[in-house]
C-alpha positions as a LaTeX table, in Angstrom:
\begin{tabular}{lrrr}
\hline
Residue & $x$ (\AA) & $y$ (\AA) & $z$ (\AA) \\
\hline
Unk1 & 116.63 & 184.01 & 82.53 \\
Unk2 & 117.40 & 183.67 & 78.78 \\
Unk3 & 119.10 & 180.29 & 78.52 \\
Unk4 & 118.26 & 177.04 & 79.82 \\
Unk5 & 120.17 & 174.05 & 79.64 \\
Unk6 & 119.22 & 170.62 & 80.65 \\
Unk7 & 121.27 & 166.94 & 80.72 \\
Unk8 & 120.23 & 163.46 & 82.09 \\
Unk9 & 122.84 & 161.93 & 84.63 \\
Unk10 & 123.59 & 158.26 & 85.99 \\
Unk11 & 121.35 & 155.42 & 85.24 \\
Unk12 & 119.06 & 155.88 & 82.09 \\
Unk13 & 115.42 & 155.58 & 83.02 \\
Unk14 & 112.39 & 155.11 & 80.95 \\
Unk15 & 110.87 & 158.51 & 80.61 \\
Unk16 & 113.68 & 160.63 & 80.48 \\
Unk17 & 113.24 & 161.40 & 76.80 \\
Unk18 & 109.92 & 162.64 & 77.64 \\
Unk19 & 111.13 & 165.00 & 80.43 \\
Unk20 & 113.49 & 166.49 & 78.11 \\
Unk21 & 110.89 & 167.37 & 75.41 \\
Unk22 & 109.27 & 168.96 & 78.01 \\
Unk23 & 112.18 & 171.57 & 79.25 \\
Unk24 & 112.43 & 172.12 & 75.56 \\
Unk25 & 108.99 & 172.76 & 75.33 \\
Unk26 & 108.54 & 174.74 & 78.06 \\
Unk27 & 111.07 & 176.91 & 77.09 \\
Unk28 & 109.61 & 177.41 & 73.83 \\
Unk29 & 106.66 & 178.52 & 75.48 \\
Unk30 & 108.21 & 181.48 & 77.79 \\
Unk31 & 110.39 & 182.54 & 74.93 \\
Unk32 & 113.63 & 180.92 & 76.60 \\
Unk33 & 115.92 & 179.38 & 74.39 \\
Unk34 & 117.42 & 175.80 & 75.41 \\
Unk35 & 120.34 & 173.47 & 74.61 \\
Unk36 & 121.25 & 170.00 & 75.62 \\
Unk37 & 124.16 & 168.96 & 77.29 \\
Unk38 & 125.52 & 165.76 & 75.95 \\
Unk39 & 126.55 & 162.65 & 78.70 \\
Unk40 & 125.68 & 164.40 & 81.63 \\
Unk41 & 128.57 & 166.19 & 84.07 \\
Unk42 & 131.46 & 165.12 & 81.48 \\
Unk43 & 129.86 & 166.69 & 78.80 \\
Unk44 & 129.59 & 170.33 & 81.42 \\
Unk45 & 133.29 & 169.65 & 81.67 \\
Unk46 & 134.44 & 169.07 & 77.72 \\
Unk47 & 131.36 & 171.69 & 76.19 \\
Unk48 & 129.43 & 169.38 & 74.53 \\
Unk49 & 126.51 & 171.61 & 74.10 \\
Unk50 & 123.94 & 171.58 & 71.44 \\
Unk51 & 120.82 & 173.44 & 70.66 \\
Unk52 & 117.52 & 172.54 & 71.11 \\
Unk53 & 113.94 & 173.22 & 69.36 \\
Unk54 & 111.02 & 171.93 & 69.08 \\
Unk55 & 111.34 & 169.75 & 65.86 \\
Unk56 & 115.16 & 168.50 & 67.72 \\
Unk57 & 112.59 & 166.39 & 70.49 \\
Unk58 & 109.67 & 165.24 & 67.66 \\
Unk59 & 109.12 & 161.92 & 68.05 \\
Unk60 & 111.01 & 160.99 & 71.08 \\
Unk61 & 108.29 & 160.98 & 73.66 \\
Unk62 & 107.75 & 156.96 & 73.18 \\
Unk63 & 111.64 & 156.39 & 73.19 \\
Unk64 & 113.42 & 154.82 & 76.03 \\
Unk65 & 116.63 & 155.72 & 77.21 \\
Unk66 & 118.08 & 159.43 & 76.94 \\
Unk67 & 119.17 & 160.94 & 73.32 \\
Unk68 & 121.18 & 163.57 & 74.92 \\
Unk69 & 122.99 & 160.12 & 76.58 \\
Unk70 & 124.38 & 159.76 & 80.30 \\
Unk71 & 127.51 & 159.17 & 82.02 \\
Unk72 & 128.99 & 158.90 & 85.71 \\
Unk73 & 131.45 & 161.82 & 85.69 \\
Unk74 & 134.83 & 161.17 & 87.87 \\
Unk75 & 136.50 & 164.30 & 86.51 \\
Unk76 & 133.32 & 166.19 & 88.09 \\
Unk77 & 133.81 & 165.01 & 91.48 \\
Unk78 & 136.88 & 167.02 & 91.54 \\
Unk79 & 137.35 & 170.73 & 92.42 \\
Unk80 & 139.35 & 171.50 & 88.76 \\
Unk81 & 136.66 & 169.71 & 87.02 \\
Unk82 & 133.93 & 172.04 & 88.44 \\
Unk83 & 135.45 & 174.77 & 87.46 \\
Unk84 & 135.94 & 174.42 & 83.87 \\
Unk85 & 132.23 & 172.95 & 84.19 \\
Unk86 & 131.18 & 176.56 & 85.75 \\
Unk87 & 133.78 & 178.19 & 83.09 \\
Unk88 & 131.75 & 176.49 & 80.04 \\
Unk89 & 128.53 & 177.11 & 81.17 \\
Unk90 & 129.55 & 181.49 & 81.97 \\
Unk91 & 131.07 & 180.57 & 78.05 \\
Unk92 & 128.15 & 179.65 & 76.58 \\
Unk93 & 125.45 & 182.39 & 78.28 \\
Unk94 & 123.86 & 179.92 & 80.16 \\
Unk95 & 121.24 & 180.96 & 83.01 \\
Unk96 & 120.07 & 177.74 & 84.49 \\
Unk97 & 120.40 & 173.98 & 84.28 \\
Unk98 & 117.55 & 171.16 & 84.52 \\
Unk99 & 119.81 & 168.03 & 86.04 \\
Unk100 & 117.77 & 164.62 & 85.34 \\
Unk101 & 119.11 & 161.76 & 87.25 \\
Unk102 & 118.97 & 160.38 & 90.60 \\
Unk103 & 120.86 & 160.16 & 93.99 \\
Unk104 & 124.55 & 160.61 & 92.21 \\
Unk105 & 123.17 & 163.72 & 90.18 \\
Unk106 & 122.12 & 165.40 & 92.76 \\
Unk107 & 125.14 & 164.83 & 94.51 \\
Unk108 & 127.07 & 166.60 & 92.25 \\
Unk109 & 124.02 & 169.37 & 91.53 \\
Unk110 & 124.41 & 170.08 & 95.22 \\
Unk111 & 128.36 & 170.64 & 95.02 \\
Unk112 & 127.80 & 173.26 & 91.99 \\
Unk113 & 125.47 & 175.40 & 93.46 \\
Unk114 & 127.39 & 175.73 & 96.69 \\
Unk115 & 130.58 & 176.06 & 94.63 \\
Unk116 & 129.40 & 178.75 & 92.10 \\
Unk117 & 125.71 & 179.73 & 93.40 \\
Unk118 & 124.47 & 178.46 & 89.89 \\
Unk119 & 120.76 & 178.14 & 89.58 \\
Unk120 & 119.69 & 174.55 & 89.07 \\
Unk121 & 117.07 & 171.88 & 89.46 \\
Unk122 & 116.89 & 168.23 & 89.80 \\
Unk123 & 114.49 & 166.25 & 88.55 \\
Unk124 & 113.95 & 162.38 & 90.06 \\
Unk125 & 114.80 & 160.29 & 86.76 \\
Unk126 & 115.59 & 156.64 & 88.26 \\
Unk127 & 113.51 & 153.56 & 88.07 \\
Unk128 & 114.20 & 152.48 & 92.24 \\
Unk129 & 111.71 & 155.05 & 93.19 \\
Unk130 & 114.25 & 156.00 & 96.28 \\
Unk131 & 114.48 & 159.99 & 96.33 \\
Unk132 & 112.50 & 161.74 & 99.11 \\
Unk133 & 110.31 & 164.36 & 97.97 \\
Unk134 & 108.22 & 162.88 & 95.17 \\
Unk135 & 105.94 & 159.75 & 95.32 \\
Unk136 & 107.56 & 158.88 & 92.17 \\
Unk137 & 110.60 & 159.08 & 89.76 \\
Unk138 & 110.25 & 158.72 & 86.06 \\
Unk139 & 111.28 & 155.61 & 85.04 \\
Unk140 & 110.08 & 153.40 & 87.80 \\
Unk141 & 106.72 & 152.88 & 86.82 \\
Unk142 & 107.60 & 151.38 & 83.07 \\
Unk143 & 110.49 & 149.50 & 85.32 \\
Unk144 & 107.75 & 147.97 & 87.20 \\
Unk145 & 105.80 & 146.52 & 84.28 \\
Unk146 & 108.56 & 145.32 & 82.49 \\
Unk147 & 109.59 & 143.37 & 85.59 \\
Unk148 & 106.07 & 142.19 & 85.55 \\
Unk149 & 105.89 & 141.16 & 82.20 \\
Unk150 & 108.92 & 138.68 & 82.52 \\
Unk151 & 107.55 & 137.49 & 85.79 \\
Unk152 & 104.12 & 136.35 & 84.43 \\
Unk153 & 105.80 & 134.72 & 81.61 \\
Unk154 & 108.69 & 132.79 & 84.29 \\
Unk155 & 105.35 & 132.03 & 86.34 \\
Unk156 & 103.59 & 129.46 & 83.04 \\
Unk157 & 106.97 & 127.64 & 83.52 \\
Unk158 & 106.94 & 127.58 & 86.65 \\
Unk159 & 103.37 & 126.28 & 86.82 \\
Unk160 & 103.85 & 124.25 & 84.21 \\
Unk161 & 106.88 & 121.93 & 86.13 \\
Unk162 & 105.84 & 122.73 & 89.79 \\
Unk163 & 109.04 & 124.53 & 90.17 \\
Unk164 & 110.11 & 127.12 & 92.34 \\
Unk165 & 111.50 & 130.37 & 90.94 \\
Unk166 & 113.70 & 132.99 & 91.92 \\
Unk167 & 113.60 & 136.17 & 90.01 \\
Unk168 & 116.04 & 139.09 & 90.84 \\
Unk169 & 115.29 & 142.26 & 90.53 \\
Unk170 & 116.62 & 145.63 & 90.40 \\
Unk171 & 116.90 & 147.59 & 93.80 \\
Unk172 & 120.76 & 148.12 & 95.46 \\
Unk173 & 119.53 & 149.84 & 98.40 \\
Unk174 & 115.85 & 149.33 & 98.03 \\
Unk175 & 112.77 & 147.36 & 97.33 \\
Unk176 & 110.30 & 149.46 & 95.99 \\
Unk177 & 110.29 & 147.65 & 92.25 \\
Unk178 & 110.51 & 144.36 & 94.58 \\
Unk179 & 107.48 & 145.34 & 96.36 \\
Unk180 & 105.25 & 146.08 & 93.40 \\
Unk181 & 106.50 & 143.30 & 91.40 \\
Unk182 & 105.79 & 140.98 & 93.81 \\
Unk183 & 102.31 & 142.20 & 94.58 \\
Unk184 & 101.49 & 142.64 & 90.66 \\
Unk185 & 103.23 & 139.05 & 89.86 \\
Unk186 & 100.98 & 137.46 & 92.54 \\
Unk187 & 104.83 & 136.22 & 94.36 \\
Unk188 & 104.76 & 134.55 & 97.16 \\
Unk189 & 107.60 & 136.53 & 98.91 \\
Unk190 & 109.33 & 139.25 & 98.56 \\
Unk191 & 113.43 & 139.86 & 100.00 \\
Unk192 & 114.67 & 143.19 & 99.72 \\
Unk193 & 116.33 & 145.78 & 102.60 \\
Unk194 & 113.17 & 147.21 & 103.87 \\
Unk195 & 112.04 & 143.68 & 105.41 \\
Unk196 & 115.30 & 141.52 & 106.86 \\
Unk197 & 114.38 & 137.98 & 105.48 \\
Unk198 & 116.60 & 135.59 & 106.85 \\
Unk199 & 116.80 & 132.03 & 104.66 \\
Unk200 & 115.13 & 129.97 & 107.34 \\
Unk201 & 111.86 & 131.91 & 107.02 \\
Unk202 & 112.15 & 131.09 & 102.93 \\
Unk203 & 112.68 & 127.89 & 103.41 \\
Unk204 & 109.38 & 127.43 & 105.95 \\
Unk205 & 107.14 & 129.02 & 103.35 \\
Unk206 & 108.25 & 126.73 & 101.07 \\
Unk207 & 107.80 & 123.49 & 103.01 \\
Unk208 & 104.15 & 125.35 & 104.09 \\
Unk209 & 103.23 & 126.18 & 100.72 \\
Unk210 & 104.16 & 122.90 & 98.91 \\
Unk211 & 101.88 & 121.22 & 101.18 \\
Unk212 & 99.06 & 123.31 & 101.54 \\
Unk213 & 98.65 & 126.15 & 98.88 \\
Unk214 & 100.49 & 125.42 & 95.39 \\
Unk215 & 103.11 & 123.21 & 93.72 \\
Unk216 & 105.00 & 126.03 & 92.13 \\
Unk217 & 106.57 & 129.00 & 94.12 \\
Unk218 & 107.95 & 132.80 & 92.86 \\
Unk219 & 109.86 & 134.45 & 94.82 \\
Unk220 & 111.55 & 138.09 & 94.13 \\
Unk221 & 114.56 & 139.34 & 95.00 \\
Unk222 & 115.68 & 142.72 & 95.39 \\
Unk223 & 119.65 & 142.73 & 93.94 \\
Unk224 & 120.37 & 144.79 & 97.52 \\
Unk225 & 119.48 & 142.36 & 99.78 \\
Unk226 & 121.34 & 141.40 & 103.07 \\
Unk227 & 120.95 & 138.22 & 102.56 \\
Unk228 & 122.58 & 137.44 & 99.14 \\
Unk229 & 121.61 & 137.89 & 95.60 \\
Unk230 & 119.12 & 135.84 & 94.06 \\
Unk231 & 121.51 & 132.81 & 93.27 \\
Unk232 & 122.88 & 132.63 & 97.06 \\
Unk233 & 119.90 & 132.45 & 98.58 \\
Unk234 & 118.60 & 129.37 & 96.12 \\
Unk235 & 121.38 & 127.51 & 96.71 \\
Unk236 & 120.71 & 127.96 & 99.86 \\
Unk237 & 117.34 & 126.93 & 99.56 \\
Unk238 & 118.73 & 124.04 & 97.68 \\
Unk239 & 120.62 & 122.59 & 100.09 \\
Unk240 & 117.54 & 122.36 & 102.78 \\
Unk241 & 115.33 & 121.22 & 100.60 \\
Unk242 & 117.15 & 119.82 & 97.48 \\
Unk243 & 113.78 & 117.80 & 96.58 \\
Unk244 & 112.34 & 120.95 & 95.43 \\
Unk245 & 113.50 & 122.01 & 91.80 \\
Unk246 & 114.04 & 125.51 & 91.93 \\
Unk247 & 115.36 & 127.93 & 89.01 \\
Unk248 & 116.60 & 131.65 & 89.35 \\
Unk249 & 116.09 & 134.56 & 86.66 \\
Unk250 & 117.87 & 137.54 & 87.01 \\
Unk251 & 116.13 & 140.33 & 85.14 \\
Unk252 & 119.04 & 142.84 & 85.44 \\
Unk253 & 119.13 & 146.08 & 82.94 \\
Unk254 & 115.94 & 145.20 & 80.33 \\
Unk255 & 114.32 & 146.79 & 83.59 \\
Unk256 & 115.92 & 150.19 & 82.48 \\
Unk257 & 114.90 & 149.96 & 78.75 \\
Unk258 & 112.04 & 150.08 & 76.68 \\
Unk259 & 109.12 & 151.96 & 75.86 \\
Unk260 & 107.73 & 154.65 & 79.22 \\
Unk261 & 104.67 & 153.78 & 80.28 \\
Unk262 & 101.61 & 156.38 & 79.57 \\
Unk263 & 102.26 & 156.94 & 83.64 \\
Unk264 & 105.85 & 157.51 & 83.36 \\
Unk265 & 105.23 & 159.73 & 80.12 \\
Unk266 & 102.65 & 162.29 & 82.13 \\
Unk267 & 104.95 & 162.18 & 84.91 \\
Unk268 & 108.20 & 163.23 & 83.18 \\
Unk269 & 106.26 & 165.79 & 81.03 \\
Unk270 & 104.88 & 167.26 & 84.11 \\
Unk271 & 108.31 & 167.52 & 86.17 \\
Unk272 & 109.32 & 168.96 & 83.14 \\
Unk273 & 107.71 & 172.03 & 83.06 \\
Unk274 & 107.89 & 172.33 & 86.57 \\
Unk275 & 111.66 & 172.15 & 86.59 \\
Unk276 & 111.40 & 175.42 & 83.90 \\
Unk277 & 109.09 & 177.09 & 85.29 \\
Unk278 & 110.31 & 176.72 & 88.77 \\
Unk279 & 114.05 & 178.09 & 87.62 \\
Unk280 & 111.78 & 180.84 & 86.30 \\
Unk281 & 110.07 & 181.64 & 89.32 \\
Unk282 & 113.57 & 181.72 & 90.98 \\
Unk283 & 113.72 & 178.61 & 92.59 \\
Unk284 & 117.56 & 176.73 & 92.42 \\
Unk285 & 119.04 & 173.91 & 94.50 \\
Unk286 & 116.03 & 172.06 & 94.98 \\
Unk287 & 114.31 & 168.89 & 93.08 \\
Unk288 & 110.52 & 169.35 & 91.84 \\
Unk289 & 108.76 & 166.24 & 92.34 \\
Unk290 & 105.02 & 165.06 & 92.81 \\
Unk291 & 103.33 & 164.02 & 95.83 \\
Unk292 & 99.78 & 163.97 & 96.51 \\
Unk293 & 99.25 & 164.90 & 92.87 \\
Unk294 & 100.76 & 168.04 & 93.68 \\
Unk295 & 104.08 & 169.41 & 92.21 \\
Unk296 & 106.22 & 170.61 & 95.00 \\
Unk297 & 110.06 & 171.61 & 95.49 \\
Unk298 & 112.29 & 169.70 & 97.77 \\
Unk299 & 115.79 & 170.92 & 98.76 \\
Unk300 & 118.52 & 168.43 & 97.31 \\
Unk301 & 119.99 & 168.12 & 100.20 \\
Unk302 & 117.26 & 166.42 & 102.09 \\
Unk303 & 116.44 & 164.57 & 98.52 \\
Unk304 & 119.57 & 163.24 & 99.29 \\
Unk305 & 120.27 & 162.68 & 102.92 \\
Unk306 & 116.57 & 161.40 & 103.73 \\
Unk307 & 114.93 & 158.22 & 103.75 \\
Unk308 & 111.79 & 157.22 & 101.66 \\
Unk309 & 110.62 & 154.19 & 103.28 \\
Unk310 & 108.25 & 151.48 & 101.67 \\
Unk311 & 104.65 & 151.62 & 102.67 \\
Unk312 & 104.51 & 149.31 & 105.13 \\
Unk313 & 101.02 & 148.33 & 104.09 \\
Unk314 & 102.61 & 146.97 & 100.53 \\
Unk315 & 105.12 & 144.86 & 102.52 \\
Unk316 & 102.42 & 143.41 & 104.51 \\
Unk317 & 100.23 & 142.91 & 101.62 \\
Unk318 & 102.13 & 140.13 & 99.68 \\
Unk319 & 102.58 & 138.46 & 103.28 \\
Unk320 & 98.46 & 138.58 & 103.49 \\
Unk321 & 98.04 & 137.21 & 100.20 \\
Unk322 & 100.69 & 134.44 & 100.22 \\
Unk323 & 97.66 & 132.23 & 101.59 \\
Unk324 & 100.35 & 131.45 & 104.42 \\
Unk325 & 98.67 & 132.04 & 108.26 \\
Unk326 & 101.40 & 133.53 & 110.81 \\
Unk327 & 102.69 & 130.93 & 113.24 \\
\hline
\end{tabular}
């Protein structure tokens, strides 16, 4: 293997600029040369290649976001637009691809491989946390503390008006940034898909908690949740208990941006070379990941088609430290 390419798909994610500089890197090291593919599947599709070296990924370890930039390819979820994606990449000489993205990208990594028997690896950039086969994705971490950060700031108002707060935050189909959030941010609950909440269990922690434990209330919301998004569920709220004043914050995409965390920057550098050296050991189809502080290889088919629940222990945490007994 001479040539290595490597893009970032879907959803940016804190992190991923790091991950790149490491495939470029890592190449470096075992003599490989390396280009970028510009916005992800669309840019397999039009050619948009460009060569990279060492000095093209100074500096970018600290940067949020993806340089090489990221797009959700339609034309690459047809047959014709595979092709000329395969076509370009014979074209061009290269070997291998690094695909850095989430559920979506592997989706489409999957389809590729079985299509042309191309080698390629995923690696888990997303900040929900969601893909079996690594404890953690790049990105989530940093998401986490961001979310954080705005939460202990909403918390001094709520504090300071004995308000109630709903903050929303990011998590379609799960609640792992919920979870952590909620925990870090001290909240009292936490709604999200992994632990059906219905409104009239909200509403008795409130009542419970106004009385006995505290004047002011948080609350997170995971954006995925059964029972509404954050604003349904307060006015809700409002409407059985309209003496409370209660407030909702939706944190939406400044959870994608900013600055990784030193976590998220080990992390991506590590999946890095593990996604090179792992398409130079002859590995393809599969996503390299971390778990148990170990770097292991996961097919991207179960990455995709299996579930990576929620410690249940987390869940049950912010329920213990609530300060609310069970009935």
């Amino acid at each position: 293997m001479k040539k290595i390419a490597v893009f970032t798909s879907g959803g940016d994610a804190p992190g991923m600029n790091a991950c790149i500089r490491a495939v470029v890197r890592t190449c470096m090291y075992h003599d490989v040369e390396c280009v970028g593919i510009l916005k992800g599947y669309d840019g397999l599709i039009n050619g948009s290649f460009v060569p990279l070296d060492g000095k093209s990924v100074s500096n970018i370890i600290q940067k949020g976001g993806t340089f090489l930039k990221s797009a959700r390819s339609m034309a690459f979820r047809t047959p014709e637009g595979r092709k000329k994606a395969y076509e370009n990449v014979i074209k061009e000489g290269i070997d291998g691809i690094v695909a850095i993205g989430g559920n979506g990208t592997f989706t489409g990594a999957t389809l590729f491989h079985e299509e042309y028997n191309f080698p390629i690896i995923g690696v888990p950039g997303t900040i929900d946390n969601d893909l079996y086969g690594t404890d953690f994705t790049i990105g989530y971490d940093t998401a986490v503390n961001t979310a954080l950060e705005a939460i202990d700031k909403i918390r001094d108002t709520a504090d300071a008006h004995d308000r109630i707060f709903f903050v929303e935050v990011m998590g379609r189909d799960t609640g792992y940034i919920a979870v952590r959030s909620a925990i870090g941010g001290g909240a009292e609950m936490a709604i999200m898909p992994e632990k059906k909440v219905h409104v009239k269990e909200v509403i008795e922690k409130l009542e419970y908690g106004h009385e006995h434990t505290r004047s002011s209330h948080l609350i997170i919301v995971a954006e995925g949740e059964m029972e509404g998004k954050a604003v349904e569920i307060a006015k809700k709220v409002k409407k059985a208990l309209p003496e409370l004043d209660s407030k909702v914050t939706t944190l939406g995409h400044i959870q994608r941006g900013g600055s990784p965390t030193a976590s998220d920057r080990v992390l991506a550098s590590r999946l890095g070379i593990g996604a090179v050296e792992g398409l130079l050991e002859g590995k393809t189809n599969v996503m390299v990941g971390v778990i148990n502080r170990n770097v292991v290889y996961t097919a991207l088919e179960d990455t995709i088609t299996k579930k990576k629940p929620i410690n249940k222990d987390l869940i049950n945490m912010i329920e213990i430290l609530s300060g609310r007994k069970p009935n």
